[in-house]
N, C-alpha and C positions, 0 to 999 in steps of 0.2 A: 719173632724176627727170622725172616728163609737164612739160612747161612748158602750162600752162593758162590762163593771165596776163601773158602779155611783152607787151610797149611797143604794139606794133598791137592787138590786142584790147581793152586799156585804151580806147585812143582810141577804139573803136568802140563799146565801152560808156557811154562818156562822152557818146557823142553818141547814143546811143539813149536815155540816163537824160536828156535834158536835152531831147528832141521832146517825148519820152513826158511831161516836166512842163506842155508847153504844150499849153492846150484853147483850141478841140478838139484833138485831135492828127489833125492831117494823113498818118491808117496809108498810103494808096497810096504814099508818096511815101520813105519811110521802114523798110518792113518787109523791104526789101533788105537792110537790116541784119540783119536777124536772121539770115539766110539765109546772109551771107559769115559771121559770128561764129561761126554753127555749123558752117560748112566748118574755118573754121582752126582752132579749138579740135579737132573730131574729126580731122583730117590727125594731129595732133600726139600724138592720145592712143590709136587703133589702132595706132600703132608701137608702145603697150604694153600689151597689153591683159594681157598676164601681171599687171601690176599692179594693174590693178580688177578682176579676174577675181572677188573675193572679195564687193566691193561689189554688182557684174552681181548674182551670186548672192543676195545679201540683199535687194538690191531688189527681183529679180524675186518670191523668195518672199512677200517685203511687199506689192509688189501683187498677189497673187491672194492673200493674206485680205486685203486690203480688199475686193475684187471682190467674194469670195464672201460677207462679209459685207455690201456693198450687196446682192447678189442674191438672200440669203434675208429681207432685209428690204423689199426691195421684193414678195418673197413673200407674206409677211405681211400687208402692207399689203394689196396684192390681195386677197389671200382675203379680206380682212376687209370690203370691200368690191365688190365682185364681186354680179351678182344683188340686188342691196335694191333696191326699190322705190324707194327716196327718190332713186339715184339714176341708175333708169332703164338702158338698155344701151347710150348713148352714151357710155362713161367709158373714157378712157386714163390710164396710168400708164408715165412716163417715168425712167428713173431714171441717172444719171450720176455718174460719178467723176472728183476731179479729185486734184493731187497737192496737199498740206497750203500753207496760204496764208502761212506762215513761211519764209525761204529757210532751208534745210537745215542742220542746225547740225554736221552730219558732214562738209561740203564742206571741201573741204583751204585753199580761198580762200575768207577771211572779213575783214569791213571795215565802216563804216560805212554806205556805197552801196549794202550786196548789197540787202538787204530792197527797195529802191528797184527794183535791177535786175530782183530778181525777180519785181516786180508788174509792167514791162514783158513781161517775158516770156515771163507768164501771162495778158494779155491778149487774148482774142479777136480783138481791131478786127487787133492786129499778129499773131499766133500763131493763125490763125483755123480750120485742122484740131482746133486744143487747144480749141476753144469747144465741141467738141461732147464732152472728157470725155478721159483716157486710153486708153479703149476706141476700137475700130474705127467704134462708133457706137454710142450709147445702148440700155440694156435697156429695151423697149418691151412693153407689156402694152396689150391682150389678142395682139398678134401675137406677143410671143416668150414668152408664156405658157406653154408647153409644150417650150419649148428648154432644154438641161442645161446645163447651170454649167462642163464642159466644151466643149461647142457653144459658148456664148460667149466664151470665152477662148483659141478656138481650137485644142484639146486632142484634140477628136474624129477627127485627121487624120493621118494616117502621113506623115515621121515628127513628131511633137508637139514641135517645136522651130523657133519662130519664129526665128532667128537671122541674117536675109539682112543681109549689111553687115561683120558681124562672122569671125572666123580661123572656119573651120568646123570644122575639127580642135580647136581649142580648145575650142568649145561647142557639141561636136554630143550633148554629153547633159547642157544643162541645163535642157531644156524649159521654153524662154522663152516668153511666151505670146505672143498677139497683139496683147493691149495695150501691152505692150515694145516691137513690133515697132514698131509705132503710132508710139509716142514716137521710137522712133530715124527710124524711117524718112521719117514723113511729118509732123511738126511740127517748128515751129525749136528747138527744145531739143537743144543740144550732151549728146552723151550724160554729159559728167560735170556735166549741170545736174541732171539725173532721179535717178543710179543712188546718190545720197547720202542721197534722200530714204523716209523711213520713216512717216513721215503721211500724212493721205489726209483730203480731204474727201467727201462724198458729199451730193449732191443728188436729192429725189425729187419731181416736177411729178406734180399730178392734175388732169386737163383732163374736163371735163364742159359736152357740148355740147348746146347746149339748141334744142329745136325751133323752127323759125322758125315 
């Protein structure tokens, strides 16, 4: 059984849920938290990873169709505007994913708090690699206008399996992307905050810059 929840982690969540309710929230001072929470949660849960082996797996398939349906809808959009006159060739289109704004209803730790916890956790000001999306960094148009859907997801690359962190014998053939990696590697999200989740939100910004 992973222990994901013992007596220190609690405390730690307790007092990240209880910063996080006071404004402004004072993020410098505080986002250390996130930092040790997800040390000690992941120590505890690579000693098994035989046991979310299965969850790794759905997640990651979960997030690349969200991706790929952001990226062919921010396609879309593009082309649809692209070239028109009205508005001109200063126009970008920015497009980002984030993970679903409900705490994950598959997590094995479920409670009153979590929804609370999870909007701490999804905060930029404290999680501030995660403000820019689960990807490596936002699909951008017109410069990544002509990048494949693997190029983004980091698929394009021998071998196509993001997995640094993880048993490598375990998952050297479940070509995790790079926005997995993203998640594990470089934002405070303990990996069994992510790999439960099956929603996905997506955000698409149009910036139209006008002549001085």
């Amino acid at each position: 059984m992973i222990d994901i929840n013992d007596e220190n982690i609690q405390l730690i969540e307790d007092e990240i849920m209880l910063m996080y309710d006071k404004k402004p929230c004072d993020y410098p001072d505080y986002e250390c938290l996130l930092s040790l929470r997800k040390y000690m949660i992941n120590r505890n849960v690579l000693k098994h990873q035989e046991e979310i082996l299965p969850d790794i797996i759905a997640f990651n398939d979960a997030l690349r169709e969200a991706l790929k349906e952001m990226y062919d809808r921010a396609h879309l959009i593009w082309d649809s505007i692209k070239g028109k006159e009205t508005f001109g060739d200063d126009i970008q289109l920015e497009a980002k994913c984030y993970l679903g704004n409900d705490y994950p209803e598959l997590h094995p730790v479920q409670g009153d708090d979590r929804q609370d916890l999870w909007c701490a956790l999804c905060d930029g000001g404290w999680n501030k690699v995660y403000d820019y999306g689960v990807a490596l960094g936002p699909l951008r148009f017109p410069t990544d206008e002509n990048a494949s859907f693997d190029y983004f997801i980091g698929m394009d690359c021998p071998p196509p399996n993001w997995n640094e962190g993880l048993d490598q014998e375990l998952t050297k053939d479940l070509h995790l992307t790079s926005a997995f990696h993203n998640l594990f590697e470089h934002t405070e999200f303990a990996l069994t905050d992510f790999i439960y989740v099956r929603k996905f939100e997506t955000e698409i910004n149009i910036e139209i810059k006008k002549s001085s």
